[in-house]
Backbone and ligand atoms as CSV (ligand in chain L), in Angstrom:
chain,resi,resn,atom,element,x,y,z
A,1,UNK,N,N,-40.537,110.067,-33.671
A,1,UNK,CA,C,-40.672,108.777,-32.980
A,1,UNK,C,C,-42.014,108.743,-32.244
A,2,UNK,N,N,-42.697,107.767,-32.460
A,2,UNK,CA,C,-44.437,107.434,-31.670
A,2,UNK,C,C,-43.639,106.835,-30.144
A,3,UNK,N,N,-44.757,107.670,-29.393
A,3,UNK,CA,C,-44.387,107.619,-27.909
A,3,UNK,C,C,-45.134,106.173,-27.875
A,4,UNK,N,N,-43.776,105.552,-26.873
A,4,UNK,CA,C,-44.291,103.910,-26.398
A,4,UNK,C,C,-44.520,103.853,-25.335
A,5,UNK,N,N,-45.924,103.109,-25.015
A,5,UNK,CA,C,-46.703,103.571,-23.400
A,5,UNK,C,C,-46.084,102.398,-23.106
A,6,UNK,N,N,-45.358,101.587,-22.970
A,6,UNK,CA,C,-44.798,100.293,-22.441
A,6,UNK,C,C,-43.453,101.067,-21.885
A,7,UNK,N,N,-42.777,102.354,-22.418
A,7,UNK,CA,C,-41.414,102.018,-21.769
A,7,UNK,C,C,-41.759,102.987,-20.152
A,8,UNK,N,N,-40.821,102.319,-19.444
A,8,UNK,CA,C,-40.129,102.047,-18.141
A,8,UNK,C,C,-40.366,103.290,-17.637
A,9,UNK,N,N,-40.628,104.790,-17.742
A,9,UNK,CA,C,-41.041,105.497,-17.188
A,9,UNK,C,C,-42.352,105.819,-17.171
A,10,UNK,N,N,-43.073,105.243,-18.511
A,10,UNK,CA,C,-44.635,105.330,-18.530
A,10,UNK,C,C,-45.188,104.636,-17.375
A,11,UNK,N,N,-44.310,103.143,-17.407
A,11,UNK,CA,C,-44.514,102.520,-16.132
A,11,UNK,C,C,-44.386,102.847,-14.625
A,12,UNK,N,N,-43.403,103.571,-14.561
A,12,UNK,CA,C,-42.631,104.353,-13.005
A,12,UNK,C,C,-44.224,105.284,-13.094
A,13,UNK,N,N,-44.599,105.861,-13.661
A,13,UNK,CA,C,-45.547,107.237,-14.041
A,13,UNK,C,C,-47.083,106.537,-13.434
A,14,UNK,N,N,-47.153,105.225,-14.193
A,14,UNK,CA,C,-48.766,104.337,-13.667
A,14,UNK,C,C,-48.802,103.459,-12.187
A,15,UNK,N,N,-47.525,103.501,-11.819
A,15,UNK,CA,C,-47.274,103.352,-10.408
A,15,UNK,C,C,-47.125,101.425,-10.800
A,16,UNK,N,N,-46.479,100.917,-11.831
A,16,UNK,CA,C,-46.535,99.468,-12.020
A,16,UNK,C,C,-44.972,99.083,-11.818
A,17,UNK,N,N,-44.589,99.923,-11.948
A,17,UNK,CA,C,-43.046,99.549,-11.203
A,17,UNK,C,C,-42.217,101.173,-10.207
A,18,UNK,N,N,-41.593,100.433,-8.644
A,18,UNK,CA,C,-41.492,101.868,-8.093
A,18,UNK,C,C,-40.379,102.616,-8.336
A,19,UNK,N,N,-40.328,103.540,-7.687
A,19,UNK,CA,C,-38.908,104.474,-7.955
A,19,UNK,C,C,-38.658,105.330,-6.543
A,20,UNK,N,N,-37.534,105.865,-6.699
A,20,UNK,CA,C,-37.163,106.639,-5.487
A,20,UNK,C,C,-37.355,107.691,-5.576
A,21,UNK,N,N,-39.041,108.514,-5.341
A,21,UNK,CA,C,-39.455,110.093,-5.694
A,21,UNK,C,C,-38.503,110.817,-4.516
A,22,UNK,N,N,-38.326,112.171,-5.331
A,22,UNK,CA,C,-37.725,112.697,-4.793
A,22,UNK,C,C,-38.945,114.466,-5.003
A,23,UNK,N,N,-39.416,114.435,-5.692
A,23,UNK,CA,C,-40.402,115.342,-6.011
A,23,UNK,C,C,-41.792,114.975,-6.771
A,24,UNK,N,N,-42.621,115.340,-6.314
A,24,UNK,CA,C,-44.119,115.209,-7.431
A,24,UNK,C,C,-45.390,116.172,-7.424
A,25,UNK,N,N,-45.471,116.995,-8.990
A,25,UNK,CA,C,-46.048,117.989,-8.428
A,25,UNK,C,C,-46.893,117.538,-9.665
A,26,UNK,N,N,-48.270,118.491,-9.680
A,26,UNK,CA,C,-49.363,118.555,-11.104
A,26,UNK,C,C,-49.136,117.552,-12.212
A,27,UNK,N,N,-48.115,118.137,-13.110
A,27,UNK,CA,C,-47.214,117.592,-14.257
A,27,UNK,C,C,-45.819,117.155,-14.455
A,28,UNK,N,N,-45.150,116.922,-12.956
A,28,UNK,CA,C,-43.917,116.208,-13.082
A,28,UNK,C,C,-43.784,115.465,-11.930
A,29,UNK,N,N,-42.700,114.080,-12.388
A,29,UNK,CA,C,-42.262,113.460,-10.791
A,29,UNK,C,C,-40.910,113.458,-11.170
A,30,UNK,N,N,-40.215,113.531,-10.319
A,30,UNK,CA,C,-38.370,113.626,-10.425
A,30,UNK,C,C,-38.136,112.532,-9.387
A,31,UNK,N,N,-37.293,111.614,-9.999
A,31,UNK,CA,C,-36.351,110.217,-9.007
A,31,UNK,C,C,-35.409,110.076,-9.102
A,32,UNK,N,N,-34.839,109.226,-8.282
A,32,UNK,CA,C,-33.064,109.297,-8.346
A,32,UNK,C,C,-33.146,108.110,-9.316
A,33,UNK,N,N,-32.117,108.440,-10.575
A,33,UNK,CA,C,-31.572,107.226,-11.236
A,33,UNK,C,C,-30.924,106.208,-10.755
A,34,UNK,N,N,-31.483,104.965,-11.268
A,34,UNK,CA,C,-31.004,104.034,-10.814
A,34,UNK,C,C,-29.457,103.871,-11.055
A,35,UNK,N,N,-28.859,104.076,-11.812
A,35,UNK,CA,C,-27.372,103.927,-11.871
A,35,UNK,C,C,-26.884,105.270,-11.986
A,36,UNK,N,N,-26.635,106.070,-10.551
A,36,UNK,CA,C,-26.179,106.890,-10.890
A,36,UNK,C,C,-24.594,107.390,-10.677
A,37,UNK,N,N,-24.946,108.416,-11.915
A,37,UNK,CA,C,-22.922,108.893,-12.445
A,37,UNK,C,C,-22.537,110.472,-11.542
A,38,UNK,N,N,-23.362,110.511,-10.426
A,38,UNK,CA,C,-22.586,111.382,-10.019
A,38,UNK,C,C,-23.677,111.173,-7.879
A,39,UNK,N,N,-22.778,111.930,-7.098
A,39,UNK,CA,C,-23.901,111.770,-5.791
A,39,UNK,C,C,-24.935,112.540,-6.038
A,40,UNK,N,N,-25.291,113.341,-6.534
A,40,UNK,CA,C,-27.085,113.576,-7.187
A,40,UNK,C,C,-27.106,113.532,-8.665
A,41,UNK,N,N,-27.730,112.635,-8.772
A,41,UNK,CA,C,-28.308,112.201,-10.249
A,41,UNK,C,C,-29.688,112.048,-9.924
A,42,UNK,N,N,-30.887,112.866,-10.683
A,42,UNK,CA,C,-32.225,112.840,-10.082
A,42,UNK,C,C,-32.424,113.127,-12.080
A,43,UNK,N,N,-33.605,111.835,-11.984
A,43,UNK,CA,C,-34.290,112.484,-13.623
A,43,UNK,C,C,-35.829,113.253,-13.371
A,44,UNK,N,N,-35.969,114.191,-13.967
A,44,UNK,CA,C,-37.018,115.135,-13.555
A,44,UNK,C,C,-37.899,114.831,-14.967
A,45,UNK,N,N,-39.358,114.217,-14.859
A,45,UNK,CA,C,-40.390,113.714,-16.275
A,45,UNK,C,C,-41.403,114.427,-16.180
A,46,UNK,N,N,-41.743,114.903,-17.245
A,46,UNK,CA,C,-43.310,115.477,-17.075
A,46,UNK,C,C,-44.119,114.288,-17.364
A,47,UNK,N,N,-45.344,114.730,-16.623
A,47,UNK,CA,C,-46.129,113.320,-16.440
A,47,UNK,C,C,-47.051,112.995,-17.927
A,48,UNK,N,N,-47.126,113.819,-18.695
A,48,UNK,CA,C,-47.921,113.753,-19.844
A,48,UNK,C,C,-46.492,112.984,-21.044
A,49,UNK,N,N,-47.332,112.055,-21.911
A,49,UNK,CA,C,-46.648,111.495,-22.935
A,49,UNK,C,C,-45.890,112.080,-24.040
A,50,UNK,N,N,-44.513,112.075,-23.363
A,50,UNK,CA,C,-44.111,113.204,-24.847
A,50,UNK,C,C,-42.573,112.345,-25.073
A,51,UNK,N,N,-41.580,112.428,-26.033
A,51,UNK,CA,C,-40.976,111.537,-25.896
A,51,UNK,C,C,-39.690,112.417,-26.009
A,52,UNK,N,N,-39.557,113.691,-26.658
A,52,UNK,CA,C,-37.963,114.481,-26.345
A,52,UNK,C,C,-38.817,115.726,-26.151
A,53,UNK,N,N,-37.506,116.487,-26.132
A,53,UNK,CA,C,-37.882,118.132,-25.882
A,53,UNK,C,C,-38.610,118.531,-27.065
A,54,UNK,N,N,-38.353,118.339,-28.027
A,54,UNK,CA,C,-38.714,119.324,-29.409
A,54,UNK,C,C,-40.729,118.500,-29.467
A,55,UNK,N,N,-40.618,117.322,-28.921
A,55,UNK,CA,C,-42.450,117.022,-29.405
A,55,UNK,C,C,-42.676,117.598,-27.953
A,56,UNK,N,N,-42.544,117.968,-27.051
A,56,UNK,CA,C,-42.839,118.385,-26.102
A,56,UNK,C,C,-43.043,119.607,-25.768
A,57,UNK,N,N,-41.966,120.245,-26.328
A,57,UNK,CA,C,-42.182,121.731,-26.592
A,57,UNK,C,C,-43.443,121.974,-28.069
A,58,UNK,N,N,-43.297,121.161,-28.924
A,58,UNK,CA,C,-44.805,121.588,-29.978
A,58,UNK,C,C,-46.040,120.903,-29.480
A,59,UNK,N,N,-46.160,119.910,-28.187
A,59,UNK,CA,C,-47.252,119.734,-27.953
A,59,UNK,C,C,-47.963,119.571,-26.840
A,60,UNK,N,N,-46.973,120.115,-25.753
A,60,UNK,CA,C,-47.416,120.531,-24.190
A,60,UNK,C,C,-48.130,121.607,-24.154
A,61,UNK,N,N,-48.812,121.839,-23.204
A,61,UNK,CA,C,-49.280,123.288,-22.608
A,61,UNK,C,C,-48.189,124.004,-22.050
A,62,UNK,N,N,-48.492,125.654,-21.923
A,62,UNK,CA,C,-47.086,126.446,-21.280
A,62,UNK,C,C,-47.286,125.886,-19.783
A,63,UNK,N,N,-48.233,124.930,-19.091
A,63,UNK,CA,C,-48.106,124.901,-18.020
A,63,UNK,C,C,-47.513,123.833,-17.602
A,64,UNK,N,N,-47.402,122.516,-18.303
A,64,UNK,CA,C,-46.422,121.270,-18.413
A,64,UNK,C,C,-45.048,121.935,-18.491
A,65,UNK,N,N,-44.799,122.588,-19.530
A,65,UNK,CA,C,-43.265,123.465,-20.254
A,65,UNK,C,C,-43.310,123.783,-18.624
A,66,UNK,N,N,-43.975,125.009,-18.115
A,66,UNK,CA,C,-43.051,125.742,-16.914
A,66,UNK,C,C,-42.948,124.955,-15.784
A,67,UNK,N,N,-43.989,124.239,-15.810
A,67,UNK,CA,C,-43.792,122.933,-14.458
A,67,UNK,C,C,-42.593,122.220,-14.776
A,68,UNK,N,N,-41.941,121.590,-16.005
A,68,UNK,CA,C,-40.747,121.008,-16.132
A,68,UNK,C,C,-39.503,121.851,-15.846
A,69,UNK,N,N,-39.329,123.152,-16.021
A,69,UNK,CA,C,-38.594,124.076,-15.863
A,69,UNK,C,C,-38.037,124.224,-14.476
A,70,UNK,N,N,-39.562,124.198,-13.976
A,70,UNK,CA,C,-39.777,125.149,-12.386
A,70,UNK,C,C,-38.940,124.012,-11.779
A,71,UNK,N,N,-39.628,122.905,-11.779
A,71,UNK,CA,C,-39.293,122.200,-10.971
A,71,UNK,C,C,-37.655,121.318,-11.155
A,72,UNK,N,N,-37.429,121.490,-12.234
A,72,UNK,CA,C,-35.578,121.555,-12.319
A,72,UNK,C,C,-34.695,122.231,-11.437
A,73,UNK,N,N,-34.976,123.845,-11.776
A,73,UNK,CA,C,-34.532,124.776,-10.744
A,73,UNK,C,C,-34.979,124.592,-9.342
A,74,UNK,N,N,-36.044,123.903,-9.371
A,74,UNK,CA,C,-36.164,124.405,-7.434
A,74,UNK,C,C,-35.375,122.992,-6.977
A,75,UNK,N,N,-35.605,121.997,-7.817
A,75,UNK,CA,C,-34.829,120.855,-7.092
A,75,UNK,C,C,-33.399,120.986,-7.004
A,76,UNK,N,N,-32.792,121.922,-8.053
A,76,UNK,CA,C,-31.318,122.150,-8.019
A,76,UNK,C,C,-30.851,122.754,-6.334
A,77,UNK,N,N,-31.742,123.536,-6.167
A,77,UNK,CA,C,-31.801,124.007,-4.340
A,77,UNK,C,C,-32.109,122.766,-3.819
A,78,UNK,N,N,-33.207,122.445,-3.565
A,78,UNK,CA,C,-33.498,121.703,-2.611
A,78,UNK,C,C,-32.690,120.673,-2.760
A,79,UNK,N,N,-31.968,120.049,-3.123
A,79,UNK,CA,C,-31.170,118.684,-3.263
A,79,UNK,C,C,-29.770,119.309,-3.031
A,80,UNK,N,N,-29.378,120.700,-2.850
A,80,UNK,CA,C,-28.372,121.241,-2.339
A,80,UNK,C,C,-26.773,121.689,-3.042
A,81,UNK,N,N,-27.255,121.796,-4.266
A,81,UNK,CA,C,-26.098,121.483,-5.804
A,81,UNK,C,C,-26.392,123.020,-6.276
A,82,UNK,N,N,-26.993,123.862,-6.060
A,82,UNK,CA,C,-27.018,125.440,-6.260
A,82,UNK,C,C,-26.089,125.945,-6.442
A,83,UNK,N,N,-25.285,126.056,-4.922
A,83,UNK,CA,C,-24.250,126.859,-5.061
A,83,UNK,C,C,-22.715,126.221,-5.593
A,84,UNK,N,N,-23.063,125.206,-5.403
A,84,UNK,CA,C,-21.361,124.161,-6.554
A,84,UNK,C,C,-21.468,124.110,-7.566
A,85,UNK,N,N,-22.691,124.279,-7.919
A,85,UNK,CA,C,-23.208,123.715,-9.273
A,85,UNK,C,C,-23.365,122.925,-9.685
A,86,UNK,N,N,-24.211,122.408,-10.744
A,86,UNK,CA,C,-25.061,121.363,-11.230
A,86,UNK,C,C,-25.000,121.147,-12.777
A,87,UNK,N,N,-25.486,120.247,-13.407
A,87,UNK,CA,C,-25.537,120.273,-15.021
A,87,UNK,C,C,-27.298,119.379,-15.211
A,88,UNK,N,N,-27.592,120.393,-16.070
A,88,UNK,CA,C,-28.571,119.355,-17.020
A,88,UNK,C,C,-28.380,119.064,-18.060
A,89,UNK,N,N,-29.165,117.728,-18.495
A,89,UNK,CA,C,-28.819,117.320,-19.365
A,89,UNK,C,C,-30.146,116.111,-20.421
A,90,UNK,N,N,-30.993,116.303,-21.462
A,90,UNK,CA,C,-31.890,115.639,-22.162
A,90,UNK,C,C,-31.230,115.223,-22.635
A,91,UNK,N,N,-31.083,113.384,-23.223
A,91,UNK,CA,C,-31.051,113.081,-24.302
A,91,UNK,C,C,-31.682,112.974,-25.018
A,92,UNK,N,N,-31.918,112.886,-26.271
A,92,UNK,CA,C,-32.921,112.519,-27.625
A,92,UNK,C,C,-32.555,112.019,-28.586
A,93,UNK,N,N,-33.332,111.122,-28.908
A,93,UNK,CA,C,-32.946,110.510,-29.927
A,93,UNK,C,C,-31.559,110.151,-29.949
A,94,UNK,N,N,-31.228,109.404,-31.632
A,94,UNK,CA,C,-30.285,108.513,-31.854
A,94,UNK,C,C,-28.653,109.009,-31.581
A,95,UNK,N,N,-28.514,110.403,-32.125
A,95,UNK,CA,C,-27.515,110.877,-31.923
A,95,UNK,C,C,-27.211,111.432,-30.520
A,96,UNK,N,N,-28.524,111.444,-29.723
A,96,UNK,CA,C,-28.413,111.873,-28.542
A,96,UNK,C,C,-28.082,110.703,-27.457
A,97,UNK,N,N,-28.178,109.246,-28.322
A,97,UNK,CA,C,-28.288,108.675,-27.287
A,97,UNK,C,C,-29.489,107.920,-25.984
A,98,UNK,N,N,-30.671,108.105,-26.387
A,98,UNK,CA,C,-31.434,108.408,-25.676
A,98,UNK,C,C,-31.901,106.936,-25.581
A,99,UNK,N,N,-32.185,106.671,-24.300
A,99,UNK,CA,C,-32.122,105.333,-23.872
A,99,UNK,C,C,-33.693,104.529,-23.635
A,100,UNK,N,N,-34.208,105.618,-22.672
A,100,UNK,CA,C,-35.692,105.614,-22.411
A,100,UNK,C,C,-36.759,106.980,-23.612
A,101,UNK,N,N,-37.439,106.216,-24.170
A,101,UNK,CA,C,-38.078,107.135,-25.111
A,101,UNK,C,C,-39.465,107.836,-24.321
A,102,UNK,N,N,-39.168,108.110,-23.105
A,102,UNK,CA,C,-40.628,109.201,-22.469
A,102,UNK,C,C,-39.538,110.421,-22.252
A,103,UNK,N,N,-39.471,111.866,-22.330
A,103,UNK,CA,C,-38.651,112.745,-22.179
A,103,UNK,C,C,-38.603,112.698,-20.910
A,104,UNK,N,N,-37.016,113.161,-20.278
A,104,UNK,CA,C,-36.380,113.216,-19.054
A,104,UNK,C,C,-35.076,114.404,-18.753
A,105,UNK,N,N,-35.363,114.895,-18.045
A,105,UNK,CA,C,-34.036,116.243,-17.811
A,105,UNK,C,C,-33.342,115.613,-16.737
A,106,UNK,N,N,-32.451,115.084,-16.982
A,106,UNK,CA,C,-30.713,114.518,-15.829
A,106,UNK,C,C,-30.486,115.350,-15.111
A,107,UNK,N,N,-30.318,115.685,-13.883
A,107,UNK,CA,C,-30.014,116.853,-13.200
A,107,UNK,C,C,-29.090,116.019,-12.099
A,108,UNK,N,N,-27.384,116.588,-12.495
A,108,UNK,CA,C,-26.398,115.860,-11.905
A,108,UNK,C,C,-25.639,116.995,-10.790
A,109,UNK,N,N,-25.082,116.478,-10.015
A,109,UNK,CA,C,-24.482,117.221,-8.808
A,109,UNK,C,C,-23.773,116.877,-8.065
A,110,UNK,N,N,-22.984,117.203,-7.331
A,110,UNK,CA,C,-22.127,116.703,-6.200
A,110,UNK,C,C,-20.818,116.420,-5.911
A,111,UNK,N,N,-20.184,116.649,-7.180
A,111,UNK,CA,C,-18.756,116.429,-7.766
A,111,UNK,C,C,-18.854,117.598,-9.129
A,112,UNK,N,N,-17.461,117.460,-9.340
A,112,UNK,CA,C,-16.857,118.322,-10.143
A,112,UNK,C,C,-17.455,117.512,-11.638
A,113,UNK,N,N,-17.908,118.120,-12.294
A,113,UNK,CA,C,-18.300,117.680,-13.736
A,113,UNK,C,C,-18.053,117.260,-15.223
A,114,UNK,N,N,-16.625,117.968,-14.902
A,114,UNK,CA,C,-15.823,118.032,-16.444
A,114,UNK,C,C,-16.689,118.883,-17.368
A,115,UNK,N,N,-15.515,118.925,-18.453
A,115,UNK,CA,C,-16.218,119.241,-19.917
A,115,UNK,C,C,-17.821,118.503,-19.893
A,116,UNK,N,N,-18.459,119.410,-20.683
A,116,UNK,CA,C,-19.875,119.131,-21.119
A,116,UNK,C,C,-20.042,117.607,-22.136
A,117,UNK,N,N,-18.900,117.797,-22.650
A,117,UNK,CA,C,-19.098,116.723,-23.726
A,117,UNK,C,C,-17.454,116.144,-23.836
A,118,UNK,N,N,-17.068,115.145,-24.056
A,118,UNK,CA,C,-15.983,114.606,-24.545
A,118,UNK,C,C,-15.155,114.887,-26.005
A,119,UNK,N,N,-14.181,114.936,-26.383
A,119,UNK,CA,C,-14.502,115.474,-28.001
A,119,UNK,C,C,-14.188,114.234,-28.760
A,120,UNK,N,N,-14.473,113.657,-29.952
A,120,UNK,CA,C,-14.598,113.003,-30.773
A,120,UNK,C,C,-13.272,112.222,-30.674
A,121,UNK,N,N,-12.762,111.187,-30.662
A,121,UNK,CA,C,-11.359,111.071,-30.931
A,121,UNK,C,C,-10.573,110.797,-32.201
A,122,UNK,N,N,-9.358,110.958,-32.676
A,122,UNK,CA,C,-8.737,111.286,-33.466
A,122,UNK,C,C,-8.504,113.230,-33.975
L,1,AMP,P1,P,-31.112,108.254,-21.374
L,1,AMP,O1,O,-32.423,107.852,-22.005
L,1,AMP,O2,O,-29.934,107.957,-22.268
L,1,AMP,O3,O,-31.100,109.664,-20.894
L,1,AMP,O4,O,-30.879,107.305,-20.096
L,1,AMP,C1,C,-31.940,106.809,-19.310
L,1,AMP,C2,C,-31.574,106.884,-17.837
L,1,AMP,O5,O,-32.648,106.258,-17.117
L,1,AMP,C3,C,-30.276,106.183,-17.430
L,1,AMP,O6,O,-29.458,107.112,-16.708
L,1,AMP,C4,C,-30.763,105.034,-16.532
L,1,AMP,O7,O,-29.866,104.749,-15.484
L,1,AMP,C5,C,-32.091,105.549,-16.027
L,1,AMP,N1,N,-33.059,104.519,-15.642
L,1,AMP,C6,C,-33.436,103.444,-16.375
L,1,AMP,N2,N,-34.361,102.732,-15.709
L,1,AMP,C7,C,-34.591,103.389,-14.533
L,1,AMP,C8,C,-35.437,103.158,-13.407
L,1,AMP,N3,N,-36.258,102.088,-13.352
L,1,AMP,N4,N,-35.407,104.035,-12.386
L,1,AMP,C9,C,-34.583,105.100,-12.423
L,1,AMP,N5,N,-33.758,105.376,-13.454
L,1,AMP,C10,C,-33.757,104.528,-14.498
């Protein structure tokens, strides 16, 4: 999929529409989602154009990659979901679901989580 500089986080990213930062470092800003499904829901973006994990991982630097990493884990502390625990979560693409096409790591908290996934029904 060709990364689209029009969608909604490219925008949050050029400062043309705002958001609720919660972190911003070199190569990432992390905000609270606007509709969020749990009391911490924060999406964590690297600031360079990439649109899932897999073009991101073949065409970031290791220093974008560990800045997206780093800063997952340290926000899992600092936002206070460490020790209860937390879930991440990328979507991609079609089967993934993926809503906004700039890559984003979900980092949910604050309640009990359930199963990872739902199972199929029937
Ligand atoms: P997905 O691409 O399926 O991982 O979902 C995109 C996520 O972005 C959803 O959880 C939305 O609630 C969230 N979202 C969409 N627009 C905004 C926005 N302007 N600010 C913060 N979160 C947003």
């Amino acid at each position: 999929m060709a990364y689209d500089p029009e969608n909604i986080f490219a925008k949050i990213l050029r400062g043309e529409i705002p958001c609720d930062k919660v972190l911003e470092t070199e190569h990432v800003l992390a905000f609270k989602d606007i509709n969020p499904l749990a009391p911490t829901h924060v999406l964590v973006v690297p600031k360079g154009a990439y649109v899932s994990m897999d073009d991101f991982t073949a065409n970031a630097s290791d220093a974008e990659i560990a800045a997206l990493f780093r800063a997952t884990g340290d926000l899992a502390r600092e936002l206070g979901v460490a020790e209860d625990g937390y879930r991440i979560l990328s979507n991609c693409g079609g089967n993934g679901h993926q809503e906004v096409p700039h890559l984003h790591v979900h980092l949910f908290g604050g309640r009990p989580l359930g199963r990872m996934l739902s199972r199929p029904a029937g």
